[in-house]
C-alpha positions as CSV (number, residue, x, y, z in Angstrom):
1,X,0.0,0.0,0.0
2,X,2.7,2.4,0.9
3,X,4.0,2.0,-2.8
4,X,0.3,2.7,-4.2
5,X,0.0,5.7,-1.7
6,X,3.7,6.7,-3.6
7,X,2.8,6.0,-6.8
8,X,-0.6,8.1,-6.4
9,X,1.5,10.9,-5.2
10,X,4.3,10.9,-8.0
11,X,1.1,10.9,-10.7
12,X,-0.8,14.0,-8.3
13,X,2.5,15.9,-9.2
14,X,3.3,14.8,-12.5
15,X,-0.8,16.4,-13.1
16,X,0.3,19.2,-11.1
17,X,3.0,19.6,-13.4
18,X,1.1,18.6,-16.7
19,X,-1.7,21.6,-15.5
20,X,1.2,24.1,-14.9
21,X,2.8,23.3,-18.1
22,X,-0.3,23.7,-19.7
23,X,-1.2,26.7,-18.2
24,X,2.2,28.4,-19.1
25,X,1.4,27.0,-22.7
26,X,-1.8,28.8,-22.6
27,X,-0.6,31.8,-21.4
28,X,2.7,31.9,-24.6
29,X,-0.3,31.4,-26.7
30,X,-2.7,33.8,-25.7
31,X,0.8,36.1,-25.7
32,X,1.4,35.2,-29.1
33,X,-2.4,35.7,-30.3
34,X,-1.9,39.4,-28.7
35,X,1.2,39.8,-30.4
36,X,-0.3,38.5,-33.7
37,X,-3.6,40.9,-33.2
38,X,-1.4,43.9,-32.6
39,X,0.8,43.1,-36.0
40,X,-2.0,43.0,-37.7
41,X,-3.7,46.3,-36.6
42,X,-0.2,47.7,-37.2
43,X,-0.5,46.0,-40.9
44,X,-3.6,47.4,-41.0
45,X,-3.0,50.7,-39.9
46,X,0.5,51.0,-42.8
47,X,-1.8,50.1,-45.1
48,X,-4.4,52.7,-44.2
49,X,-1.3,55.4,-44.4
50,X,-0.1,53.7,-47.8
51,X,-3.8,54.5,-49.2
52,X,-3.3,58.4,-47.8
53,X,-0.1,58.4,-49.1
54,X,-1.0,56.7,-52.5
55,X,-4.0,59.6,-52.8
56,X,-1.2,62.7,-51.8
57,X,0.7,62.0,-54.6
58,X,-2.3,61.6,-56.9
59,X,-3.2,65.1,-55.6
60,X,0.3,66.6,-55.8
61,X,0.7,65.1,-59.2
62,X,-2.4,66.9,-60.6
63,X,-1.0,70.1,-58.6
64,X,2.0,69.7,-60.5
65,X,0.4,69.4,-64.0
66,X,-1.7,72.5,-63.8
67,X,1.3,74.4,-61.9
68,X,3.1,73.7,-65.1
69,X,0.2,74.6,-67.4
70,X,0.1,77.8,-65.3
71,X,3.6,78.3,-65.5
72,X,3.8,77.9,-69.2
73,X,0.9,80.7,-70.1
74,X,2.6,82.9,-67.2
75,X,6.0,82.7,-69.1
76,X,4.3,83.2,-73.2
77,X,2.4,86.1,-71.9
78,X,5.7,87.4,-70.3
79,X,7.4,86.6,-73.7
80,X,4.5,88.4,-75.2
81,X,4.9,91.6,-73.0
82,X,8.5,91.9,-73.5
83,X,8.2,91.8,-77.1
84,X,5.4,94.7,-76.9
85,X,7.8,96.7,-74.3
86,X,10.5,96.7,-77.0
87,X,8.1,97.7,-79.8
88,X,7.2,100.4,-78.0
89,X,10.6,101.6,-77.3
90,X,11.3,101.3,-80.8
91,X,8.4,103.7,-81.3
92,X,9.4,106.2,-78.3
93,X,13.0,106.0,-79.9
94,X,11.7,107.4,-83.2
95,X,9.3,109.8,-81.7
96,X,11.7,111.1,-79.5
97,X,14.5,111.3,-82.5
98,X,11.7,113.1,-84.6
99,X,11.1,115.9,-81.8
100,X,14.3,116.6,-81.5
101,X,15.0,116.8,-85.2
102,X,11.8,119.1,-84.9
103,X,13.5,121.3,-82.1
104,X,17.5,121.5,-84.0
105,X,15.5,122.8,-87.0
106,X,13.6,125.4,-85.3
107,X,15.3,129.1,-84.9
């Protein structure tokens, strides 16, 4: 009897230790599951910034086209305004010459 009553008490503590190994198992996996829950929010969150990101460069792509477009009619009316400023000192150049040739000839 005294080896039953031994025998009993080696298998109470092998269950102890086969609940406390199981236990510590249960807590690495509910551990893991948390860690695997907060990769994928952080997954999920990247991605959310990728899609903002994705739709900034759409925007500053359509900035930069009509920036350009802008650019491009600012500098031909520029080009346009400097060819008018020098016909018109042409013109001031030949007005002024034909006062003063006015003026030498006048007594």
């Amino acid at each position: 009897m005294a080896r039953a009553g031994a025998a009993a008490c080696a298998r109470d503590g092998e269950a102890m230790t086969d609940a406390n190994a199981i236990e510590a198992a249960t807590r690495r996996l509910a551990a893991a599951l948390d860690a695997l829950e907060a990769a994928v929010e952080r997954r999920r969150e990247a991605d959310r910034s990728e899609g903002a990101l994705a739709a900034q460069v759409q925007a500053l792509g359509t900035d930069r086209s009509r920036l350009a477009s802008e650019l491009d009619g600012a500098a031909s009316r520029s080009r346009k305004l400097e060819d008018t400023n020098r016909e018109i000192a042409k013109r001031l150049d030949v007005a002024i010459d034909s006062i003063r040739a006015v003026i030498e000839t006048q007594p």
